[in-house]
N, C-alpha and C positions, 0 to 999 in steps of 0.2 A: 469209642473212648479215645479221648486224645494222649498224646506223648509227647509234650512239647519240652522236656529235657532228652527226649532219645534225638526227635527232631532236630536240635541244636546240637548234639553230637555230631547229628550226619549232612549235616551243612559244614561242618569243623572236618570231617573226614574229606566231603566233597571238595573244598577247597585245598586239602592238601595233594589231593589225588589231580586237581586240573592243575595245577603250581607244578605236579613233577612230571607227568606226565605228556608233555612234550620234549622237554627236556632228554627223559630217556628214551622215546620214540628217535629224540635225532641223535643220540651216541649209537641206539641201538643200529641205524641206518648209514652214517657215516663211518662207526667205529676209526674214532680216534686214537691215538696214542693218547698214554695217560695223564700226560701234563699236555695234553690238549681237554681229553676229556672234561677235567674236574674246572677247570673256568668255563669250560662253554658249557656245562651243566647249570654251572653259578651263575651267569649271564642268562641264560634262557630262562630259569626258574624265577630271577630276581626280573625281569622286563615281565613276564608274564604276570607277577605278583602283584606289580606298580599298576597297570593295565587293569587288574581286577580292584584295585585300590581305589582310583580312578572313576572306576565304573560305578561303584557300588557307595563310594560318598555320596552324600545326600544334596550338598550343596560344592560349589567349588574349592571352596572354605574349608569346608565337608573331612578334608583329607587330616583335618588336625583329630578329629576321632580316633585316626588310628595310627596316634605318636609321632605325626610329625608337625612339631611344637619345641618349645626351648623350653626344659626343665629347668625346677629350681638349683641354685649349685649345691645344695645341698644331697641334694639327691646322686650328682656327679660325683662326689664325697665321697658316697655312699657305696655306689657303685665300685669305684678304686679299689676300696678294703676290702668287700667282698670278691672282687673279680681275682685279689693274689692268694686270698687266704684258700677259696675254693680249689683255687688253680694250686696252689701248695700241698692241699690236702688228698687232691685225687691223683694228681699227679704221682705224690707219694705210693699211695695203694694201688695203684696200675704203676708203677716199678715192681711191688711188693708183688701181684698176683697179675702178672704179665701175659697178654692173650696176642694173639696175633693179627695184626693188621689186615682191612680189605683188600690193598691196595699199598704195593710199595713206592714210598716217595723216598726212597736214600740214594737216590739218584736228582733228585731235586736242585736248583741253586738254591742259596739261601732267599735271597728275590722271588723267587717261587715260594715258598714255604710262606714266606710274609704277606705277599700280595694277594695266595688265595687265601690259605686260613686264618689268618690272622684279622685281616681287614676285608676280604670279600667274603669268605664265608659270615664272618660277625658281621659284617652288616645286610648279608642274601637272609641269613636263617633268622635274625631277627624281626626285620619286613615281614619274613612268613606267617612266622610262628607267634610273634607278640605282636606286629603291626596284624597281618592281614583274620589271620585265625582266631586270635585272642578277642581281637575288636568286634570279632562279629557274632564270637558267643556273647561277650559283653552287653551286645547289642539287646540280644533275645533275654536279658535280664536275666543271669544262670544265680545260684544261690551263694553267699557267702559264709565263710564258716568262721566261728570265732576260735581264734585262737593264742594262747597266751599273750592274752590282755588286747589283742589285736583283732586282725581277722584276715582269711584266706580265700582268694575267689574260687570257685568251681570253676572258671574260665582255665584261669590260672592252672590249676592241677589239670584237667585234662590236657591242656596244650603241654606242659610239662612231660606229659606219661607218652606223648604221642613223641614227642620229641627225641625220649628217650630210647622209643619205640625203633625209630630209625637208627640208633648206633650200638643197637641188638648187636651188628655183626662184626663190631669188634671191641665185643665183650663183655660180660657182666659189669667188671667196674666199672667202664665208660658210658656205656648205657645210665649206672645209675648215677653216676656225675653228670651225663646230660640231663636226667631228671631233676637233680639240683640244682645246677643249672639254672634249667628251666622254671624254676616257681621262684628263685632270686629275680631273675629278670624278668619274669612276669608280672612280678609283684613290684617287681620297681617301675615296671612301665605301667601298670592299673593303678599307683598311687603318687606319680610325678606327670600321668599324664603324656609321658613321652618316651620316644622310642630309642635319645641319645643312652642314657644312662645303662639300658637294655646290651645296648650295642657295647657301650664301655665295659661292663662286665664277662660280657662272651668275649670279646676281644682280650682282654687279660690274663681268663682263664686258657684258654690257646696260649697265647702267650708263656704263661709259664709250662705248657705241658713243654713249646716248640726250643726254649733257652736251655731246659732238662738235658731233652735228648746231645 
C-alpha cells in the first residue's frame, strides 16, 4: 500500500534536514562566536537552498515555481498590513508572557540586528520554507482545505507547523507566531505566485518585534 501524503511529508522533512545540515556541521567544527555564527548559518543554509532550487527546477525558466516571479502589487499590499498587524500582535503577547532567548544578541550593533534578522534571515527562511519546501509539496499535489469562503493548502500548514517547529526554543508564544506567520506567508506565496510578498511579511514582522525591544 502506497502513502503518498506521508511520502510528501518526508521529502518536506528531507529537504529541511539537507538545507540545515551543513550549515551546523560547520558552526559545529569551526565554532564561531555568535555574531559570526548566525550569518554564516544564514549564508550556508541560503546557498545550499538556491543550489537545490536550481537542481530541482524542471526547466531553466523552471525556477519561477518556486516564487521567484514579480507579484501582483496588490499582493505587496497585502503583505504590508499583515506583516505590522502580526508583528503588533505577537510582539505584544511575548512581552506579556516572556521566555528566554537561545542566544544573546544585546551586544549586537543595530547593523547587526537589521542585516541578519531583518533582511537575511526574511529572505534565508523564506527561500526555505515557502520557496524550496512549500514548492515541492506543492508539487506532489498535497490537498486543499476550504475555508471561510476560501481555502487553505496542506502545503501551507505543514511548512507552517515545521517552521514553528524550529522556534520551539525560544518559546511557546514565538513558536506559535512563527506558525502564523507561516501560513500568512505561505498563503500569500501559493496565491501571488511569489516569494516577494512572502519575504515582505517576515520582514516586518521582525521588524516590529526588533523596534519594540
Amino acid at each position: 500500500m502506497k502513502f503518498p501524503k506521508l511520502k510528501a511529508l518526508g521529502v518536506g522533512i528531507g529537504l529541511f534536514v539537507t538545507v540545515y545540515v551543513p550549515a551546523f556541521m560547520t558552526t559545529a567544527l569551526v565554532r564561531p562566536r555568535i555574531e559570526i555564527a548566525i550569518p554564516l548559518i544564514i549564508a550556508v543554509t541560503f546557498l545550499v537552498a538556491l543550489i537545490l532550487v536550481f537542481l530541482l527546477a524542471r526547466s531553466p525558466a523552471g525556477i519561477a515555481e518556486f516564487g521567484f516571479r514579480i507579484p501582483n502589487s496588490r499582493y505587496v499590499a497585502i503583505a504590508i498590513v499583515f506583516g505590522l498587524i502580526l508583528g503588533l500582535a505577537v510582539t505584544s503577547l511575548s512581552h506579556l508572557f516572556p521566555s528566554r532567548s537561545p542566544f544573546d544578541v544585546s551586544g549586537f550593533a543595530p547593523w547587526m540586528i537589521g542585516l541578519y534578522f531583518l533582511i537575511g534571515a526574511s529572505i534565508q527562511e523564506e527561500i526555505i520554507f515557502r520557496g524550496l519546501i512549500q514548492s515541492m509539496l506543492e508539487r506532489r499535489r498535497m490537498v486543499t482545505f476550504p475555508l471561510f469562503g476560501g481555502s487553505l493548502s496542506a502545503a501551507t500548514v505543514f511548512t507552517a507547523v515545521l517552521f514553528g517547529v524550529i522556534h520551539l526554543e525560544a518559546g511557546a508564544v514565538v513558536a506559535l507566531g512563527a506558525i502564523i506567520l507561516g501560513l500568512v506567508a505561505g498563503e500569500l506565496r501559493r496565491r501571488s505566485g511569489s516569494l516577494l510578498p512572502a519575504i515582505i511579511v517576515h520582514a516586518l514582522f521582525n521588524s516590529v518585534d526588533a523596534v519594540w525591544r
